[in-house]
Residue frames as a rotation matrix with the C-alpha (Angstrom) as fourth column:
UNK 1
0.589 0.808 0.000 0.00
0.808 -0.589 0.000 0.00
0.000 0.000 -1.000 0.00
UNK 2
-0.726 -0.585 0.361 1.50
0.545 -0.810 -0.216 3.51
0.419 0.040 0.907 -1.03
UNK 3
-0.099 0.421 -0.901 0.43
0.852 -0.432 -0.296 6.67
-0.514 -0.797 -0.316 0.94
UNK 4
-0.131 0.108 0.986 -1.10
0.815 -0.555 0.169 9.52
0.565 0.825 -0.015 -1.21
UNK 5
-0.274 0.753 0.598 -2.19
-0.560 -0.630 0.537 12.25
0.782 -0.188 0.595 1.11
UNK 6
-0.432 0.518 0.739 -4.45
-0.733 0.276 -0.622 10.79
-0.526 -0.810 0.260 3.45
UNK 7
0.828 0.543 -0.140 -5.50
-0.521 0.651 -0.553 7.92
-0.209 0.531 0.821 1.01
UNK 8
-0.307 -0.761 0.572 -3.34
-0.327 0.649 0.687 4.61
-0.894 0.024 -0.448 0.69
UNK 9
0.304 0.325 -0.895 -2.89
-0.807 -0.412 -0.424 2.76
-0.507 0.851 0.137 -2.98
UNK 10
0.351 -0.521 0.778 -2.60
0.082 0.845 0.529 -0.68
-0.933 -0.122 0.340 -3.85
UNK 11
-0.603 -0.731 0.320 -0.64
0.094 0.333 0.938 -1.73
-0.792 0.596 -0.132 -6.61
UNK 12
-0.505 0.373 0.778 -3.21
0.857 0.323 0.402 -2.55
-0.101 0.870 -0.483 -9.11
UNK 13
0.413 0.404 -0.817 -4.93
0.552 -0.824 -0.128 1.02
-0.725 -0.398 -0.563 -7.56
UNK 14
0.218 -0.735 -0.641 -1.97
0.028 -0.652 0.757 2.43
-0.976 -0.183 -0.122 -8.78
UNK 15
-0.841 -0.426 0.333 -1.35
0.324 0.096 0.941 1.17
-0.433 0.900 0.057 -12.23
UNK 16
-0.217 0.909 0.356 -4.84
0.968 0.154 0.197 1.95
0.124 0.388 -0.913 -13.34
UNK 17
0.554 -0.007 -0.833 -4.35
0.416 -0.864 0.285 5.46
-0.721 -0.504 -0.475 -12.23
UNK 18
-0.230 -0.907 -0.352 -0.64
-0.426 -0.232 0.875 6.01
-0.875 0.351 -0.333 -14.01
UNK 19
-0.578 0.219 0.786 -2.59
0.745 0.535 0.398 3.61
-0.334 0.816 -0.472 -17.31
UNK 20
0.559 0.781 0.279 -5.78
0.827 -0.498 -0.262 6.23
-0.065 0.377 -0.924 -17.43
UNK 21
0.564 -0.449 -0.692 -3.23
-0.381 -0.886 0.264 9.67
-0.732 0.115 -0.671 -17.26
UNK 22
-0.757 -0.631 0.169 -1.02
0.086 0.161 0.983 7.72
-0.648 0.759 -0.068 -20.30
UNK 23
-0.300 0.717 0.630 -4.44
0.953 0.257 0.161 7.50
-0.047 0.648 -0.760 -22.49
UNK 24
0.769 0.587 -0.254 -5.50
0.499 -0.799 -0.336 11.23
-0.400 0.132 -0.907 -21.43
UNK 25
-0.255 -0.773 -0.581 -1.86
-0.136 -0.566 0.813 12.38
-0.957 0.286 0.039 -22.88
UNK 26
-0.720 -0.692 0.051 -2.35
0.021 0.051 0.998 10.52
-0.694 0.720 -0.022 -25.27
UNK 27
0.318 0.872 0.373 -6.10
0.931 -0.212 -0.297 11.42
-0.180 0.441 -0.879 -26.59
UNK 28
0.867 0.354 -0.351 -5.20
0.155 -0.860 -0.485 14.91
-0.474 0.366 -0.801 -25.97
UNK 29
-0.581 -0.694 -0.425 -1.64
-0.370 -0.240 0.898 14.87
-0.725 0.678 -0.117 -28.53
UNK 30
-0.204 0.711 0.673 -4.44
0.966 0.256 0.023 13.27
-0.156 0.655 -0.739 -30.87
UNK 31
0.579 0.815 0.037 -6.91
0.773 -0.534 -0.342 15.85
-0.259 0.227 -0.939 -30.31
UNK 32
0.160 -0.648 -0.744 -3.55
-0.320 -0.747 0.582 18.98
-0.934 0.145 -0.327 -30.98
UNK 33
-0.701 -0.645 0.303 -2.74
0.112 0.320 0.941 16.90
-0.704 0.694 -0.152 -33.87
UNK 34
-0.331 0.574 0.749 -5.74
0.814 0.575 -0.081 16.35
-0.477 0.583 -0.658 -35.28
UNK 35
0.297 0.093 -0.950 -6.68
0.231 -0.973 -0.023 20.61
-0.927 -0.212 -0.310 -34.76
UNK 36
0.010 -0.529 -0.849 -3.97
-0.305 -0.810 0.501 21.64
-0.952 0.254 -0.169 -36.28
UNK 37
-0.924 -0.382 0.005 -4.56
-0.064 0.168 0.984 19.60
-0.376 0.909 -0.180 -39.59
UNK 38
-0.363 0.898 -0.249 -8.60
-0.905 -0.276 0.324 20.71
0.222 0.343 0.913 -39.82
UNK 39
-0.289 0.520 -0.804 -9.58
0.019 0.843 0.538 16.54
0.957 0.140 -0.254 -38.88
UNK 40
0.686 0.547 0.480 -12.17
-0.680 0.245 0.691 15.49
0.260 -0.801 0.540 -36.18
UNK 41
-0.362 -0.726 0.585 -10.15
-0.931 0.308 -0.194 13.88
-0.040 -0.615 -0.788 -33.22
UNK 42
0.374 0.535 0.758 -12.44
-0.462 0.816 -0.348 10.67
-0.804 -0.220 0.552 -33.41
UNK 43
0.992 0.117 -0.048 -11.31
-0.088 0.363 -0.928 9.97
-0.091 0.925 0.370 -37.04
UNK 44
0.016 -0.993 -0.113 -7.71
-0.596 0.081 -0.799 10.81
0.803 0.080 -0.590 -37.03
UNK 45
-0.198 -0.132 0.971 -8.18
-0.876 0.469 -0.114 8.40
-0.440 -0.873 -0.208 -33.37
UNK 46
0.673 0.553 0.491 -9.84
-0.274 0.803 -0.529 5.35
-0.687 0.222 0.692 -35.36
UNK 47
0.904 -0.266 -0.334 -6.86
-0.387 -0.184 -0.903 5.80
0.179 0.946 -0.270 -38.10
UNK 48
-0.216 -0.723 0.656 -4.05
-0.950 0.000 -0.313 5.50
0.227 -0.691 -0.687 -35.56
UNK 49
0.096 0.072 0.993 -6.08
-0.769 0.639 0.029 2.53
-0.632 -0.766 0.117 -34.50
UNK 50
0.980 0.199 -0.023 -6.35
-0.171 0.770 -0.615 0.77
-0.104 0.606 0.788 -37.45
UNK 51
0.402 -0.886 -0.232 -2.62
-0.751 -0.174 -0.637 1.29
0.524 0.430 -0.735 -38.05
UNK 52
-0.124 -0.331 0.935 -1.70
-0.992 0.058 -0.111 -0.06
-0.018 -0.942 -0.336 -34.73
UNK 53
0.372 0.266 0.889 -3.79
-0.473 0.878 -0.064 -3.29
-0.798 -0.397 0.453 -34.90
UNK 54
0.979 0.030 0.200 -2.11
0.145 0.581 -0.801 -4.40
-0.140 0.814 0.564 -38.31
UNK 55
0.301 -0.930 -0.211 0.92
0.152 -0.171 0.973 -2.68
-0.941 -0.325 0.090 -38.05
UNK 56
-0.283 -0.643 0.711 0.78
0.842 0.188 0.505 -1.62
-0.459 0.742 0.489 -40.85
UNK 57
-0.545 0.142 -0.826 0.72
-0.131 -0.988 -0.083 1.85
-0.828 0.063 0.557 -42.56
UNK 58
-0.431 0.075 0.899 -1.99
0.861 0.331 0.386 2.61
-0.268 0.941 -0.207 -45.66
UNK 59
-0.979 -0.197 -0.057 -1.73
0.119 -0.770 0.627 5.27
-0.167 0.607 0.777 -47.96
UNK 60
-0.452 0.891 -0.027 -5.33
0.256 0.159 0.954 4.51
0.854 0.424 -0.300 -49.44
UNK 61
0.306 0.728 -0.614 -6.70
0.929 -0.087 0.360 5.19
0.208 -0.680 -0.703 -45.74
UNK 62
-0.415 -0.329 -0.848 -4.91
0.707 -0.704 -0.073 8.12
-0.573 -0.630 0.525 -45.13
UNK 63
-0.916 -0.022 0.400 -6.50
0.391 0.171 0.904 9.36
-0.089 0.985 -0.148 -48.22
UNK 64
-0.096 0.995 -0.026 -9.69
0.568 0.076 0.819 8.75
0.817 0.063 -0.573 -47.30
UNK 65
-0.238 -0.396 -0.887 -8.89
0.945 -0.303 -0.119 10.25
-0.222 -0.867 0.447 -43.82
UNK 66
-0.907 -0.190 -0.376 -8.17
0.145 -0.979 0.144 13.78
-0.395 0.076 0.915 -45.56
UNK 67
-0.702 0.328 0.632 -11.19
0.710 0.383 0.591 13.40
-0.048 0.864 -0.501 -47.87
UNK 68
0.321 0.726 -0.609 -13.76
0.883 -0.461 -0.084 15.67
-0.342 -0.511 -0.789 -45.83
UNK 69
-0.146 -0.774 -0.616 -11.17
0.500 -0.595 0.629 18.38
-0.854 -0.216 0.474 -46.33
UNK 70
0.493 0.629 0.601 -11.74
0.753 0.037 -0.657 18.74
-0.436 0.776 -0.456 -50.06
UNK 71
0.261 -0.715 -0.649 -8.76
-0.241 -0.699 0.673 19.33
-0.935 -0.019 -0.355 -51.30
UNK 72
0.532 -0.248 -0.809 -7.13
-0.838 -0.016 -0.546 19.77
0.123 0.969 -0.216 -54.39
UNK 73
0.796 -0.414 -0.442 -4.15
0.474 0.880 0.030 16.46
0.376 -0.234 0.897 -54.78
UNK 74
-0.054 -0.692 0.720 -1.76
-0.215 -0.696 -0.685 19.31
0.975 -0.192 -0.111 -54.56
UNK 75
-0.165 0.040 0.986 -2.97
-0.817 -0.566 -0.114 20.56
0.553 -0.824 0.126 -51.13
UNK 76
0.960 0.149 -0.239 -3.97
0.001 0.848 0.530 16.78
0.281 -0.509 0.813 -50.36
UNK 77
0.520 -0.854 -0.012 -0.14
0.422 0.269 -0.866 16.28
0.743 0.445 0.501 -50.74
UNK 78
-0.160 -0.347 0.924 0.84
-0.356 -0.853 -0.382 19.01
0.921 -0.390 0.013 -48.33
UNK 79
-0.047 0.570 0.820 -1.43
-0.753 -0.560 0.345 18.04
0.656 -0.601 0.456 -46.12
UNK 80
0.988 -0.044 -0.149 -0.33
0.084 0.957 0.277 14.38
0.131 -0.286 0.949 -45.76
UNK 81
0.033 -0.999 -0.007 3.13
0.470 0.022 -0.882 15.29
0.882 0.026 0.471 -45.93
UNK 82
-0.261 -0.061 0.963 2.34
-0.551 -0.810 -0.201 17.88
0.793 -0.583 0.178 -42.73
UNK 83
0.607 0.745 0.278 0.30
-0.747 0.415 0.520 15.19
0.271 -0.523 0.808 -40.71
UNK 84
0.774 -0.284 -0.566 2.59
0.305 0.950 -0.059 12.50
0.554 -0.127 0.823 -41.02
UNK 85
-0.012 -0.867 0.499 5.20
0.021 -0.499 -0.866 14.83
1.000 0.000 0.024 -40.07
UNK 86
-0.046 0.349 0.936 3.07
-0.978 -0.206 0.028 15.28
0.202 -0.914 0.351 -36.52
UNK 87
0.847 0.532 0.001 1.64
-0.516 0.821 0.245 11.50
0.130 -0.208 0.970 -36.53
UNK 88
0.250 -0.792 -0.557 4.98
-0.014 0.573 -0.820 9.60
0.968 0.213 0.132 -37.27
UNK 89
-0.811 -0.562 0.165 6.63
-0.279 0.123 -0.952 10.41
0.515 -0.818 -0.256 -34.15
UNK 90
0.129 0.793 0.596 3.04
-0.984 0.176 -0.022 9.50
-0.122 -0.583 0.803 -32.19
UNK 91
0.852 0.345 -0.393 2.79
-0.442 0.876 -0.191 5.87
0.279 0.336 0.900 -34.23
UNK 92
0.125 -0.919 -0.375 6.59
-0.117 0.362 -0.925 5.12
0.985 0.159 -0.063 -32.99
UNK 93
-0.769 -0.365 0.525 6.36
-0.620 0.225 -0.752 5.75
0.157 -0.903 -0.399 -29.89
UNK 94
0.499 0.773 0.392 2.66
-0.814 0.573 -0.094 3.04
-0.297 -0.272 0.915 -29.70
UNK 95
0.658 -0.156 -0.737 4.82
-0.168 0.923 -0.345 0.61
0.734 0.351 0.581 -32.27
UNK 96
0.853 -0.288 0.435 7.93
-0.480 -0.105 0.871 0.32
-0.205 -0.952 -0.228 -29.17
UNK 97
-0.374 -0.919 -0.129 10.14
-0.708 0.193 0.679 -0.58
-0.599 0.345 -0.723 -31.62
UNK 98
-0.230 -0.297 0.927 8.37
0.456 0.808 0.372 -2.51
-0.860 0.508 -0.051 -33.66
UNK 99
-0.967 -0.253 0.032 8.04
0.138 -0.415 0.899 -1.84
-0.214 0.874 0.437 -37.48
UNK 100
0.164 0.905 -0.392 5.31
-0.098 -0.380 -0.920 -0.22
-0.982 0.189 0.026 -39.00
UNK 101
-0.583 -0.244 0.775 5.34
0.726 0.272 0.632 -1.56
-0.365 0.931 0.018 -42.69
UNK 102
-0.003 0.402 0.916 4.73
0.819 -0.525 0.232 1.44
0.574 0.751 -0.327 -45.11
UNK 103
0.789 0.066 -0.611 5.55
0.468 -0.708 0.529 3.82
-0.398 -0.703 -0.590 -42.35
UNK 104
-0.009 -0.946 0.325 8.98
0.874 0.150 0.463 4.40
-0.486 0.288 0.825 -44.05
UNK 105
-0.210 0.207 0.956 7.65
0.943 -0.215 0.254 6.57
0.258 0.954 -0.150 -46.86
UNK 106
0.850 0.515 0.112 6.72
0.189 -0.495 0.848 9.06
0.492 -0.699 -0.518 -44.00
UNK 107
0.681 -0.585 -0.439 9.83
0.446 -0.143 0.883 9.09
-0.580 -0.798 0.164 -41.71
């Protein structure tokens, strides 16, 4: 049992604490990321996830991702080249070293 204050903490207390403040960092670098590149935090969150559970990176979703946006390909271009720029370092630090196939193209 750890001592907080006037409240004690078991172990499992604890990790479930220090687990839910790693998810609110990391929703709200989502939600900064997403902002600054015009996309709803829920979508650019479901993208990340798909990425994660396959480990693998696709172009064809990121695509679709920007689509709302209604951009020219130019400005599409930019605008994936700017995102990934923000996202990349996010998706490296979830993969812990492992590869992200098709992440390359990005880094």
């Amino acid at each position: 049992m750890i001592w907080i204050g006037q409240k004690g903490y078991s172990a499992v207390e604890i990790k479930t604490l220090i687990d839910r403040f790693q998810d609110n960092k990391y929703n709200k670098k989502l939600a900064v990321i997403a902002h600054k590149n015009g996309l709803q935090t829920a979508d650019l969150k479901t993208f990340v996830e798909r990425i994660m559970s396959r480990m693998i990176f696709d172009g064809e979703k990121l695509t679709d991702l920007l689509g709302p946006l209604e951009l020219s390909w130019k400005e599409r271009r930019v605008k994936e080249l700017a995102l990934m720029e923000d996202l990349v370092p996010q998706l490296k630090k979830l993969a812990q070293g492992r590869e992200i196939s098709g992440l390359a193209a990005y880094e």
